[in-house]
CHARMM-style PDB file with segment names, atoms N, HN, CA, C and O in Angstrom:
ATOM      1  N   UNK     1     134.074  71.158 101.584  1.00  0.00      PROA
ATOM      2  CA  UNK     1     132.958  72.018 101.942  1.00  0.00      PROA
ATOM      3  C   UNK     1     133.467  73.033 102.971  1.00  0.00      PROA
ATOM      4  O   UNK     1     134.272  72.762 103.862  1.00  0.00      PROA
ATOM      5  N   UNK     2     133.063  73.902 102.812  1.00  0.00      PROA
ATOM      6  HN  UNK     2     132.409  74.122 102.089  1.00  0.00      PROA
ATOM      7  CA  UNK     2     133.495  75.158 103.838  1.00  0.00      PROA
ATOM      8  C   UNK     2     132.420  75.849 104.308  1.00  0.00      PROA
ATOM      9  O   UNK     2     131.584  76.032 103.423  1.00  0.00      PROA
ATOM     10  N   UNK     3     132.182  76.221 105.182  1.00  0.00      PROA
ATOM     11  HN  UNK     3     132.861  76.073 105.901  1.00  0.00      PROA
ATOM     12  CA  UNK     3     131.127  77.381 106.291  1.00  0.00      PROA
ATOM     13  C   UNK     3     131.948  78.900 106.408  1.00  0.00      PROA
ATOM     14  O   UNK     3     133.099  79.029 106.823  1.00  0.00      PROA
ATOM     15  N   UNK     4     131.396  79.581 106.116  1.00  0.00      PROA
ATOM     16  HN  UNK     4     130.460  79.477 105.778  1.00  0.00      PROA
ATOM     17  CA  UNK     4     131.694  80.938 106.531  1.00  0.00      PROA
ATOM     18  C   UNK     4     130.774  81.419 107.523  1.00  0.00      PROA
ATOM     19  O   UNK     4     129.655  81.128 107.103  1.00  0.00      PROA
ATOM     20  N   UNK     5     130.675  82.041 108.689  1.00  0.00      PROA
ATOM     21  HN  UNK     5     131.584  82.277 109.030  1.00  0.00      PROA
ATOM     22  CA  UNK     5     129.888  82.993 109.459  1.00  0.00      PROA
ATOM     23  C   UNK     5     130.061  83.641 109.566  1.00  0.00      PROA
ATOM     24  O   UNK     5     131.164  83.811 110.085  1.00  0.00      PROA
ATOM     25  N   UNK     6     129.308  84.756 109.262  1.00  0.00      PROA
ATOM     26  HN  UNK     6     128.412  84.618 108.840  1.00  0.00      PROA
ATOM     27  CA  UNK     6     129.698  86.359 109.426  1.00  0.00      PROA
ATOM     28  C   UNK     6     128.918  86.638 110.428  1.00  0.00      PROA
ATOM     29  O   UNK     6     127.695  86.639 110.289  1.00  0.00      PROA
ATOM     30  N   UNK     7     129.713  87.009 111.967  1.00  0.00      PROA
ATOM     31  HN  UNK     7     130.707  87.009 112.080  1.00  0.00      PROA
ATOM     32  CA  UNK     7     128.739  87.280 112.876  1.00  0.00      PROA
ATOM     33  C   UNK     7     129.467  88.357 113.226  1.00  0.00      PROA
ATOM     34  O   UNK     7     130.684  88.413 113.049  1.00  0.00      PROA
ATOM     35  N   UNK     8     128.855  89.173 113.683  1.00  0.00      PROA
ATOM     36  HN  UNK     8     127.866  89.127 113.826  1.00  0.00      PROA
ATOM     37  CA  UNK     8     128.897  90.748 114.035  1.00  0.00      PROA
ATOM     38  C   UNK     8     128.229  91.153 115.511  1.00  0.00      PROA
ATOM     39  O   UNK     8     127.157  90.725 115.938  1.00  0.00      PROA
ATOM     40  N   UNK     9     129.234  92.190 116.262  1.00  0.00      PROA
ATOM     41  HN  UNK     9     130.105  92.537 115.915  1.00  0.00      PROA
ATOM     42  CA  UNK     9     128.289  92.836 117.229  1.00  0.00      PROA
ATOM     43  C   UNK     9     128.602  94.367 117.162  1.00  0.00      PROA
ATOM     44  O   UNK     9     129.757  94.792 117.164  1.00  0.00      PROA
ATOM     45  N   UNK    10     127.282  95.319 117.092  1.00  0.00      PROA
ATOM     46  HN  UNK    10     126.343  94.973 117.091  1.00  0.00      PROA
ATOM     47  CA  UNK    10     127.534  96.460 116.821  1.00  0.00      PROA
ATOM     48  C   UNK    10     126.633  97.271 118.199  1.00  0.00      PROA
ATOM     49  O   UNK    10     125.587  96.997 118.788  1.00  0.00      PROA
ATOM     50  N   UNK    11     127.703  98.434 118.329  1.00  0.00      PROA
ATOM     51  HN  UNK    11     128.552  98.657 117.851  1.00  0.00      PROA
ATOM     52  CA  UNK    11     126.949  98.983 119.396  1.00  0.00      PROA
ATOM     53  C   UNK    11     127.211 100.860 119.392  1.00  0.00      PROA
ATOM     54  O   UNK    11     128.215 101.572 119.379  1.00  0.00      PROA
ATOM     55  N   UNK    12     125.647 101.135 119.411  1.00  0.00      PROA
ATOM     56  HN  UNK    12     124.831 100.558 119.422  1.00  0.00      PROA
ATOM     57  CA  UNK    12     125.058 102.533 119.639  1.00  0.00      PROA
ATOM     58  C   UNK    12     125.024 102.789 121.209  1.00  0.00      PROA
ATOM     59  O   UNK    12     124.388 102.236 122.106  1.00  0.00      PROA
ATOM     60  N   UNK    13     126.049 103.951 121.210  1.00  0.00      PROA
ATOM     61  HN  UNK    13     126.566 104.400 120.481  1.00  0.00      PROA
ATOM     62  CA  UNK    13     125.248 104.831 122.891  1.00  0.00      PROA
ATOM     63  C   UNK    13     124.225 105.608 122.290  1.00  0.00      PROA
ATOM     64  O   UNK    13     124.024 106.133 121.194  1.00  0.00      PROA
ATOM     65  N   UNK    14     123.577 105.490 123.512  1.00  0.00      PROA
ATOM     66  HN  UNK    14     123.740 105.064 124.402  1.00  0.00      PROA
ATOM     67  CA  UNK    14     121.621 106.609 123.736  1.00  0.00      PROA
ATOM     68  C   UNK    14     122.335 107.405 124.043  1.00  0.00      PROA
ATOM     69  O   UNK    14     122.462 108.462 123.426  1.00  0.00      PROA
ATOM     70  N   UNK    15     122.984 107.090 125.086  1.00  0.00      PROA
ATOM     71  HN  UNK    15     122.881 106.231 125.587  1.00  0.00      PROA
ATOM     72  CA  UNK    15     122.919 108.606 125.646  1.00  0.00      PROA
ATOM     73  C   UNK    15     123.510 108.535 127.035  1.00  0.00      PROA
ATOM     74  O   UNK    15     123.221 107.519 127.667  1.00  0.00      PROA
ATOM     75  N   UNK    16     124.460 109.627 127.760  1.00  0.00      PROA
ATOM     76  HN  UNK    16     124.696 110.452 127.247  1.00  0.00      PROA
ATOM     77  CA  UNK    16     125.098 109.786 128.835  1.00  0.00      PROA
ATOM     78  C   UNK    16     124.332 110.456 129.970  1.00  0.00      PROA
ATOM     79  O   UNK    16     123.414 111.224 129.681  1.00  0.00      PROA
ATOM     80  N   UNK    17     124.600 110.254 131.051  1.00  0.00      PROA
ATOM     81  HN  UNK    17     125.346 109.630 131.286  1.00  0.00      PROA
ATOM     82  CA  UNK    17     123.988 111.388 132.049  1.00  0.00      PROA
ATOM     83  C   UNK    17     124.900 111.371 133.431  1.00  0.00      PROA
ATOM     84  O   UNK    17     125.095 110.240 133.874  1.00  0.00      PROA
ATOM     85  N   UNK    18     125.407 112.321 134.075  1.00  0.00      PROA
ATOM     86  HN  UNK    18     125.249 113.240 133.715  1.00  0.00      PROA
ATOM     87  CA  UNK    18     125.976 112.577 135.654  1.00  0.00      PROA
ATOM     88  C   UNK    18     125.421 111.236 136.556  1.00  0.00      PROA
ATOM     89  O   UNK    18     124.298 111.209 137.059  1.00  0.00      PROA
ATOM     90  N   UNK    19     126.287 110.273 136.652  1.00  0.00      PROA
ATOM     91  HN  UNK    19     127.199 110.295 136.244  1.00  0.00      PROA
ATOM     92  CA  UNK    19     125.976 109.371 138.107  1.00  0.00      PROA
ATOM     93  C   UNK    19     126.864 109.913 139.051  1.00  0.00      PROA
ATOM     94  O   UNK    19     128.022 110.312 138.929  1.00  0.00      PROA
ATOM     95  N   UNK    20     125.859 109.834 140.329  1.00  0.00      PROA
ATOM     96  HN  UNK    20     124.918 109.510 140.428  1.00  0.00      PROA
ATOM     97  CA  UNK    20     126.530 110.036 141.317  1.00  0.00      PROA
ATOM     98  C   UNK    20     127.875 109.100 142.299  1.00  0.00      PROA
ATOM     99  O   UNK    20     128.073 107.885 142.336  1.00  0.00      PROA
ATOM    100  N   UNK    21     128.401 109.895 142.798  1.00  0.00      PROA
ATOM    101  HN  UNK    21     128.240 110.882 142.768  1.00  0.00      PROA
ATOM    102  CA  UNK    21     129.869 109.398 143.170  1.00  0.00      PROA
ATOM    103  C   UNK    21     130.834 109.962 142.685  1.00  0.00      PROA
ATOM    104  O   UNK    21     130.638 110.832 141.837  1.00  0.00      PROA
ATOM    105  N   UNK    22     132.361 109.568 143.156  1.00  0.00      PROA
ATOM    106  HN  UNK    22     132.520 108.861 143.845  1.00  0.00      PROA
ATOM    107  CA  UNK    22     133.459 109.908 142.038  1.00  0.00      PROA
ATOM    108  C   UNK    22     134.034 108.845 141.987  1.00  0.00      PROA
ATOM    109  O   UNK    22     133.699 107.981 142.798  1.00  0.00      PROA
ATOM    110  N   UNK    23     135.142 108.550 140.965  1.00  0.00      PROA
ATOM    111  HN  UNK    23     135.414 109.251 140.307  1.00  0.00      PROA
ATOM    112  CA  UNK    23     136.208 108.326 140.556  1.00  0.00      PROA
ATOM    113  C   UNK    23     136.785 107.274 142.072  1.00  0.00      PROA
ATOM    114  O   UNK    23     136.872 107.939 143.105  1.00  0.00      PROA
ATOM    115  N   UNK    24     137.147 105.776 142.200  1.00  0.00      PROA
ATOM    116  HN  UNK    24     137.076 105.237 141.361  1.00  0.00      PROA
ATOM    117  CA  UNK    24     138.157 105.682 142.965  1.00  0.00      PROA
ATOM    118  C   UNK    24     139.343 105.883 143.264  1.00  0.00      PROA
ATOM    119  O   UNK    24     140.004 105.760 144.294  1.00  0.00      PROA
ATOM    120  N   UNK    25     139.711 106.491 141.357  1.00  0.00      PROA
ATOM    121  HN  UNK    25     139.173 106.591 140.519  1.00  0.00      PROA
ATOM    122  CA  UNK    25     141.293 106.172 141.109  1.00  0.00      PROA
ATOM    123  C   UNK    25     141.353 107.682 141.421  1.00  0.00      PROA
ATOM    124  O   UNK    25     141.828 108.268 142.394  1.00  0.00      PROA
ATOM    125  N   UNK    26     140.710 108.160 140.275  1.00  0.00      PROA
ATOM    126  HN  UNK    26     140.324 107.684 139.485  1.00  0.00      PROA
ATOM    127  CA  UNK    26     141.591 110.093 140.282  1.00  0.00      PROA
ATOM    128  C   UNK    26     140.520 111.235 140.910  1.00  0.00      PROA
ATOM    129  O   UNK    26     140.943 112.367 141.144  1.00  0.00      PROA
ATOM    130  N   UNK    27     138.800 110.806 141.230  1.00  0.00      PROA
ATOM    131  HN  UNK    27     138.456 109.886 141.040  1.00  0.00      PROA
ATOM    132  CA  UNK    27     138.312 111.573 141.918  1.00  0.00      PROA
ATOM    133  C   UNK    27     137.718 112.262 141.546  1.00  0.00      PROA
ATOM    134  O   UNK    27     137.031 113.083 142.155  1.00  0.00      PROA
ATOM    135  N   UNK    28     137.891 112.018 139.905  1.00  0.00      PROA
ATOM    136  HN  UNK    28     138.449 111.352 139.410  1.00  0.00      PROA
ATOM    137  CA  UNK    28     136.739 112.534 138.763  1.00  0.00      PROA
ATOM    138  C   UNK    28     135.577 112.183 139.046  1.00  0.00      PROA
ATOM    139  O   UNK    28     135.358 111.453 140.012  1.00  0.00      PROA
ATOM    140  N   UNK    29     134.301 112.791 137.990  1.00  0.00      PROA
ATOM    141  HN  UNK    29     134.479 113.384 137.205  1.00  0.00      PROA
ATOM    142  CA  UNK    29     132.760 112.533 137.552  1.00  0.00      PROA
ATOM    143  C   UNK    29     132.728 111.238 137.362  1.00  0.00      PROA
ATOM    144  O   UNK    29     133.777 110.680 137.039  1.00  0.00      PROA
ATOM    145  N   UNK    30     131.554 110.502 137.516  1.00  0.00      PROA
ATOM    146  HN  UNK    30     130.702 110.956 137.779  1.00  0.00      PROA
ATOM    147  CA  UNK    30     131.303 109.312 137.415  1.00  0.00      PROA
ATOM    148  C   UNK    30     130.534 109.649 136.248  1.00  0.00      PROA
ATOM    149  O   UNK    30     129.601 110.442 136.379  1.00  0.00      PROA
ATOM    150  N   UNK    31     130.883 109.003 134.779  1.00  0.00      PROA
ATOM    151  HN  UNK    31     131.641 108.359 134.673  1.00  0.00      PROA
ATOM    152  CA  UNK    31     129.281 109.240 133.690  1.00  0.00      PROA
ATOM    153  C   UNK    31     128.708 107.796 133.494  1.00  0.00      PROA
ATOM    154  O   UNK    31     129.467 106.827 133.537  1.00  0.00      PROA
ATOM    155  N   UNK    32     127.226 107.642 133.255  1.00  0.00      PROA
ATOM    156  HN  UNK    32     126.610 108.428 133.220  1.00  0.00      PROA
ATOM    157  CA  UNK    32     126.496 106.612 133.319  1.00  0.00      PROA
ATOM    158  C   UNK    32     126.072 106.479 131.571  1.00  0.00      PROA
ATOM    159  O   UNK    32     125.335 107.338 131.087  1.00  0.00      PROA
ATOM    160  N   UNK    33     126.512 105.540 130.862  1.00  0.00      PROA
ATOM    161  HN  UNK    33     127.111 104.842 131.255  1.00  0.00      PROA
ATOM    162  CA  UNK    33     126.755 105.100 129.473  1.00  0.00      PROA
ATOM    163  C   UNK    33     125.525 104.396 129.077  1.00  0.00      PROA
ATOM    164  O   UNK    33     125.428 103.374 129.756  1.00  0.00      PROA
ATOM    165  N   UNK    34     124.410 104.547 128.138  1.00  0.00      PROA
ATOM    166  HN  UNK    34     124.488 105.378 127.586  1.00  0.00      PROA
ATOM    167  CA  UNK    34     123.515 103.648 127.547  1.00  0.00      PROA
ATOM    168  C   UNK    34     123.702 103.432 126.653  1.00  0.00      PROA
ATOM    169  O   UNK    34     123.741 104.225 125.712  1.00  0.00      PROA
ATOM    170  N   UNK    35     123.954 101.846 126.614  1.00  0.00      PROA
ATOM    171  HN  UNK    35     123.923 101.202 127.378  1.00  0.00      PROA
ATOM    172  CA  UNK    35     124.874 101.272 124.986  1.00  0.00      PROA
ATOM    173  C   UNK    35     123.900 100.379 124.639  1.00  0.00      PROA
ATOM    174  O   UNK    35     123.376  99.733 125.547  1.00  0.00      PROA
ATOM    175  N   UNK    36     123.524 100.198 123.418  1.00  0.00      PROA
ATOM    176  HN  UNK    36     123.949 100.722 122.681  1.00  0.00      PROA
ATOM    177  CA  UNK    36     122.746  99.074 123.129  1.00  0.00      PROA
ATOM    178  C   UNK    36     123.643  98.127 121.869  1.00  0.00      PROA
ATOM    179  O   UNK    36     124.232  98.638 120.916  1.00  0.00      PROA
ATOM    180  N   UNK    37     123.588  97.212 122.054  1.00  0.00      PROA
ATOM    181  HN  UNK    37     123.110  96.797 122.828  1.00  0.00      PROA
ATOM    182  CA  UNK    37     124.261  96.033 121.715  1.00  0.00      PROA
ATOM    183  C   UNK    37     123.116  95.519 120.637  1.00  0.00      PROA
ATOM    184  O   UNK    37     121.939  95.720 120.936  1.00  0.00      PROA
ATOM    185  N   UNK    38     123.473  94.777 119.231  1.00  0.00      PROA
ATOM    186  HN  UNK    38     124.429  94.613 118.988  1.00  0.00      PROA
ATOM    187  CA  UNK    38     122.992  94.232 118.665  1.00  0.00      PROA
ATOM    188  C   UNK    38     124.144  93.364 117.968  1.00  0.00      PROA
ATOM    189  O   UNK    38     125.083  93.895 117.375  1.00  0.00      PROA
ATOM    190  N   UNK    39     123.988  92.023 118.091  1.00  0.00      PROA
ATOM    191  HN  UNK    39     123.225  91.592 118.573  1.00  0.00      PROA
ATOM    192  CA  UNK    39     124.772  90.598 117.476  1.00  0.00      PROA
ATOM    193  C   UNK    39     124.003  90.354 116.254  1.00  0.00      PROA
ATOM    194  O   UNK    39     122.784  90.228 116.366  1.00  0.00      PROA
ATOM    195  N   UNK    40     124.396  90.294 115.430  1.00  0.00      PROA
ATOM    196  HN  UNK    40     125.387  90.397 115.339  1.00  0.00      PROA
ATOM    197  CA  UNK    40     124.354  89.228 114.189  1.00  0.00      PROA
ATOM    198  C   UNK    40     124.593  88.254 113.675  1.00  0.00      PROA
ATOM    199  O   UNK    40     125.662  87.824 114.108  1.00  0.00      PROA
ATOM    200  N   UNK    41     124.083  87.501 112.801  1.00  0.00      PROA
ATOM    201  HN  UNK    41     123.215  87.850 112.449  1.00  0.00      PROA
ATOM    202  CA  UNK    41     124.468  86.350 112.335  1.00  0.00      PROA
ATOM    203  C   UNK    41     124.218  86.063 111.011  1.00  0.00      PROA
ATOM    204  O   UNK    41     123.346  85.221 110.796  1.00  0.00      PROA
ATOM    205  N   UNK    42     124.925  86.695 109.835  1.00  0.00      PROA
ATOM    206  HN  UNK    42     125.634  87.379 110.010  1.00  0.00      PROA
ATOM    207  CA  UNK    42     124.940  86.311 107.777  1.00  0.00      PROA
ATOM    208  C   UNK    42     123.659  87.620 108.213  1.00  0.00      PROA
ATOM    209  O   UNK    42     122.447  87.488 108.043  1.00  0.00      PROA
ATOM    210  N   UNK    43     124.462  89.011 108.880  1.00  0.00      PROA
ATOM    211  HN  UNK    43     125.447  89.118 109.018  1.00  0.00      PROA
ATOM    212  CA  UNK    43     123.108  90.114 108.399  1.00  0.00      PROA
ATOM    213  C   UNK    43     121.883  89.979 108.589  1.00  0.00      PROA
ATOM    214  O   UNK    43     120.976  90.498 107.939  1.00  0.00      PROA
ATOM    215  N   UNK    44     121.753  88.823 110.065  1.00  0.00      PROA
ATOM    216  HN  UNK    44     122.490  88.401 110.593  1.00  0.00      PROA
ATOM    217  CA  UNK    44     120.423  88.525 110.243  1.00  0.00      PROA
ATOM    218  C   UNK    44     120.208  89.112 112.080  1.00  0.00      PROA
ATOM    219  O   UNK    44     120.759  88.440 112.952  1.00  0.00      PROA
ATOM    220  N   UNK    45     119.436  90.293 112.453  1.00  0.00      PROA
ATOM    221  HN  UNK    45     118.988  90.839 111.745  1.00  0.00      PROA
ATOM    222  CA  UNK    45     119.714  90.676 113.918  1.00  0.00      PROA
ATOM    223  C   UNK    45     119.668  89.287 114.605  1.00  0.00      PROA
ATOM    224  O   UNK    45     119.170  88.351 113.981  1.00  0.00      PROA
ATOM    225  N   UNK    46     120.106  89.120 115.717  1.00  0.00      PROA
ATOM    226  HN  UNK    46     120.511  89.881 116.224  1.00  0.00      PROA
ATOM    227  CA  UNK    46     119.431  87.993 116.590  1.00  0.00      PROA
ATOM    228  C   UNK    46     119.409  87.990 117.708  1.00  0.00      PROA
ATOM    229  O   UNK    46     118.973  87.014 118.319  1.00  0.00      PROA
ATOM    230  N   UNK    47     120.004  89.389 118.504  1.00  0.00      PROA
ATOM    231  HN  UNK    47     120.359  90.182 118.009  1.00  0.00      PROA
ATOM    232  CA  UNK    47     119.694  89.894 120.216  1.00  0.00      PROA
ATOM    233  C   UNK    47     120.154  91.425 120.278  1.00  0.00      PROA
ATOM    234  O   UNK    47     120.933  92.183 119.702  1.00  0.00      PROA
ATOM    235  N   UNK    48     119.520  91.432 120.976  1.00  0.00      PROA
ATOM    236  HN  UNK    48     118.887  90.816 121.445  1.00  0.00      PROA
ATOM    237  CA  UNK    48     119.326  93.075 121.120  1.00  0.00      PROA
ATOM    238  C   UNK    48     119.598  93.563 122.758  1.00  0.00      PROA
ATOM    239  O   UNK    48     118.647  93.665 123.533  1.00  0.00      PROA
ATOM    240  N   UNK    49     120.608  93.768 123.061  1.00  0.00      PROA
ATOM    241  HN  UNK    49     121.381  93.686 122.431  1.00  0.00      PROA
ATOM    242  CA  UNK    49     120.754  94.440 124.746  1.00  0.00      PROA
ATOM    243  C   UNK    49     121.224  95.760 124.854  1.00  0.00      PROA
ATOM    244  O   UNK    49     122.098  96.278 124.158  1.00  0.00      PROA
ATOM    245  N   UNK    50     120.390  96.432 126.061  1.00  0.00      PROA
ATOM    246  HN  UNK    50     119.680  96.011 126.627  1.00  0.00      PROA
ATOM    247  CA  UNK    50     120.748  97.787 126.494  1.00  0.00      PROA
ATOM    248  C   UNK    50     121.628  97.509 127.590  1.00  0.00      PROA
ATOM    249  O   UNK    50     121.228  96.753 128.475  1.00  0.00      PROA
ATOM    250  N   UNK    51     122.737  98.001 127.652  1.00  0.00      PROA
ATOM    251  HN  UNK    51     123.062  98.615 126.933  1.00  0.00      PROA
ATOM    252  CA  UNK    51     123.445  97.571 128.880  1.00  0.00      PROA
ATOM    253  C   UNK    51     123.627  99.216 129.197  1.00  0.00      PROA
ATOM    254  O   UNK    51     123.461 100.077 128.334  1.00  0.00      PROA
ATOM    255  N   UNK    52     124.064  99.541 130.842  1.00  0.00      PROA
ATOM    256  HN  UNK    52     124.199  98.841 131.543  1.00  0.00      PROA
ATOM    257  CA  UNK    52     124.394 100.340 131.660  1.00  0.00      PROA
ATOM    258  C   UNK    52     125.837 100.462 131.844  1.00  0.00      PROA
ATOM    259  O   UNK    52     126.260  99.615 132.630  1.00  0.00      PROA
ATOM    260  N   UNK    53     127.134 101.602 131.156  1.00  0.00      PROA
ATOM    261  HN  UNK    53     126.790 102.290 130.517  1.00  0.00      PROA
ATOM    262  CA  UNK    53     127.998 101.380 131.607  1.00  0.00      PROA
ATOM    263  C   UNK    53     128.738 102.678 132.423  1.00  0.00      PROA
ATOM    264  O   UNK    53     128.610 103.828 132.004  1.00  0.00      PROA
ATOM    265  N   UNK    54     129.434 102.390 133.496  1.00  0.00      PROA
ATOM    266  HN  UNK    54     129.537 101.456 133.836  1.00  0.00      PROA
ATOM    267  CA  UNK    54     130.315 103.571 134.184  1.00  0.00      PROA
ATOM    268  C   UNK    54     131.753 103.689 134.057  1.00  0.00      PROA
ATOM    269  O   UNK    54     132.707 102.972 134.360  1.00  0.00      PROA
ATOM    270  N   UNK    55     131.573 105.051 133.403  1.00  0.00      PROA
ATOM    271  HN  UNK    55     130.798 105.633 133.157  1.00  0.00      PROA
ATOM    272  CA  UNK    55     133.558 105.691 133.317  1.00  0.00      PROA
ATOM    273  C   UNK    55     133.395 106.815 133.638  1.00  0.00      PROA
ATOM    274  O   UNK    55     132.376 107.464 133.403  1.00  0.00      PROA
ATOM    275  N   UNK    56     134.413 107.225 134.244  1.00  0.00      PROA
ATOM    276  HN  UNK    56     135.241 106.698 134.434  1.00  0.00      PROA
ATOM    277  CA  UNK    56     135.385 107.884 134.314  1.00  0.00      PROA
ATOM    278  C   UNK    56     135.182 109.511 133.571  1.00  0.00      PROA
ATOM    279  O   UNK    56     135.943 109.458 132.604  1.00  0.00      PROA
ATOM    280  N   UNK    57     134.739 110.445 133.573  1.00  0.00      PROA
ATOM    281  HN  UNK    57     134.121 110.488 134.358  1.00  0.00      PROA
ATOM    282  CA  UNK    57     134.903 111.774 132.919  1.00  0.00      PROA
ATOM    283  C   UNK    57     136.550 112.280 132.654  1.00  0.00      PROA
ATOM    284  O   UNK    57     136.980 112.771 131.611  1.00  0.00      PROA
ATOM    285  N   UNK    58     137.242 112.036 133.779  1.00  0.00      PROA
ATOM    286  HN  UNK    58     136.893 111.637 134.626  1.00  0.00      PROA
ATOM    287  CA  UNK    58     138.520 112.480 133.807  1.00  0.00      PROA
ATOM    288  C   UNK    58     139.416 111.851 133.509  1.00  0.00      PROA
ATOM    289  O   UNK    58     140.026 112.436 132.614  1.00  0.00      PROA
ATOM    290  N   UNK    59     140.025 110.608 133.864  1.00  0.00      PROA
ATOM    291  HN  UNK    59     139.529 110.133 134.591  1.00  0.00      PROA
ATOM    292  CA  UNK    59     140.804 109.545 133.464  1.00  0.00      PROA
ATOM    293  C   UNK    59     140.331 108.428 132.637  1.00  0.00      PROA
ATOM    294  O   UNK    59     141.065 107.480 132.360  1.00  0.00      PROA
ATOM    295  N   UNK    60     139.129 108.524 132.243  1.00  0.00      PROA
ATOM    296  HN  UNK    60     138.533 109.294 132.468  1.00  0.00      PROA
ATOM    297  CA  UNK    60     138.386 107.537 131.095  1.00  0.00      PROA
ATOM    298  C   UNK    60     138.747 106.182 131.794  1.00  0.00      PROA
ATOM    299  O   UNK    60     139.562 105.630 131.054  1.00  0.00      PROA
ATOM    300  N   UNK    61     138.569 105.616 132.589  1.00  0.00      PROA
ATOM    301  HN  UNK    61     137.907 106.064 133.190  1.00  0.00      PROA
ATOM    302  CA  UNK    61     138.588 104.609 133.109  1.00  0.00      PROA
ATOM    303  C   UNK    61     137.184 103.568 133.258  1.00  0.00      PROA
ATOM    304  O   UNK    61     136.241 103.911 133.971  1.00  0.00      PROA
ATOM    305  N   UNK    62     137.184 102.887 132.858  1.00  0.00      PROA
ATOM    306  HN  UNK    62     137.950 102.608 132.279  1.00  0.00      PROA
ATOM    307  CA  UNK    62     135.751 101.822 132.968  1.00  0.00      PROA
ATOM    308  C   UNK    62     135.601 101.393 134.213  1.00  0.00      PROA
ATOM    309  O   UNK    62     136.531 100.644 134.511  1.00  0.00      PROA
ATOM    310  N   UNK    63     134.508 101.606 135.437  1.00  0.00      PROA
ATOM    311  HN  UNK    63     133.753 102.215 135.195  1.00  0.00      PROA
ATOM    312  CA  UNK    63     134.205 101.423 136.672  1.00  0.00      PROA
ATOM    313  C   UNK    63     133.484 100.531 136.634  1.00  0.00      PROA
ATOM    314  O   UNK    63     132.785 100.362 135.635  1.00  0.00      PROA
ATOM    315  N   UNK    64     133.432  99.769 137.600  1.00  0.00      PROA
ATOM    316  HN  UNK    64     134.000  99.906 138.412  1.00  0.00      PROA
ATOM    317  CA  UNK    64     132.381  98.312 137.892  1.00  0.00      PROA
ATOM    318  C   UNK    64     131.589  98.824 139.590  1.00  0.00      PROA
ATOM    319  O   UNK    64     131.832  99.384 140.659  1.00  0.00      PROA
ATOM    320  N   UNK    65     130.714  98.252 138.943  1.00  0.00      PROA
ATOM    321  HN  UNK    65     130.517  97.797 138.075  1.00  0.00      PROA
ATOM    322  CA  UNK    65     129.655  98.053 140.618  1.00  0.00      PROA
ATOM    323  C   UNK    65     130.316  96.778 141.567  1.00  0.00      PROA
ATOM    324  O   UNK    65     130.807  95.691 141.262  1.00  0.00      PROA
ATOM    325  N   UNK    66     130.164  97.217 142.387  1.00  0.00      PROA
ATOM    326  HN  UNK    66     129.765  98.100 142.634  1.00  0.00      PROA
ATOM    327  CA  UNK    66     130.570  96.238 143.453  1.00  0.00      PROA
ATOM    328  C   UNK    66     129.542  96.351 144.969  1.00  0.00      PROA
ATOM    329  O   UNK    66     129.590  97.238 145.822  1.00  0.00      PROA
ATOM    330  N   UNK    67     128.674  95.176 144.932  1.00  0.00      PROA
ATOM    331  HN  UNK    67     128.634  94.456 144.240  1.00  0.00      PROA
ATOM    332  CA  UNK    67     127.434  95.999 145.965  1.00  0.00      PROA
ATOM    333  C   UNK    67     127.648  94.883 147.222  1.00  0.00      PROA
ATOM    334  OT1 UNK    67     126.991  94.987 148.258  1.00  0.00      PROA
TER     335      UNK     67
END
């Protein structure tokens, strides 16, 4: 007997906009990323997240919050 799962995660940006700050590394634009995340499971949705992400305009670098 065998199981196959076809699970999948696919993800759409909304949309970008100017966050404030720069760059730690090179001093570039900070851009603020709206990605929405959807997982699957056999072509069936089963979570749905908007996440917030920050890079880099100039050196494309992925930035983290640190508060």
């Amino acid at each position: 007997m065998c199981f196959i799962f076809l699970c999948d995660e696919e993800e759409i940006e909304l949309g970008r906009q100017q966050a404030p700050g720069s760059c730690p590394y090179c001093g570039g634009k900070v851009e603020a990323i709206d990605v929405e995340s959807k997982w699957s499971c056999c072509f069936l949705p089963i979570c749905y997240k908007i996440k917030r992400r920050f890079s880099c305009s100039l050196c494309r670098r992925r930035l983290e919050l640190s508060y």
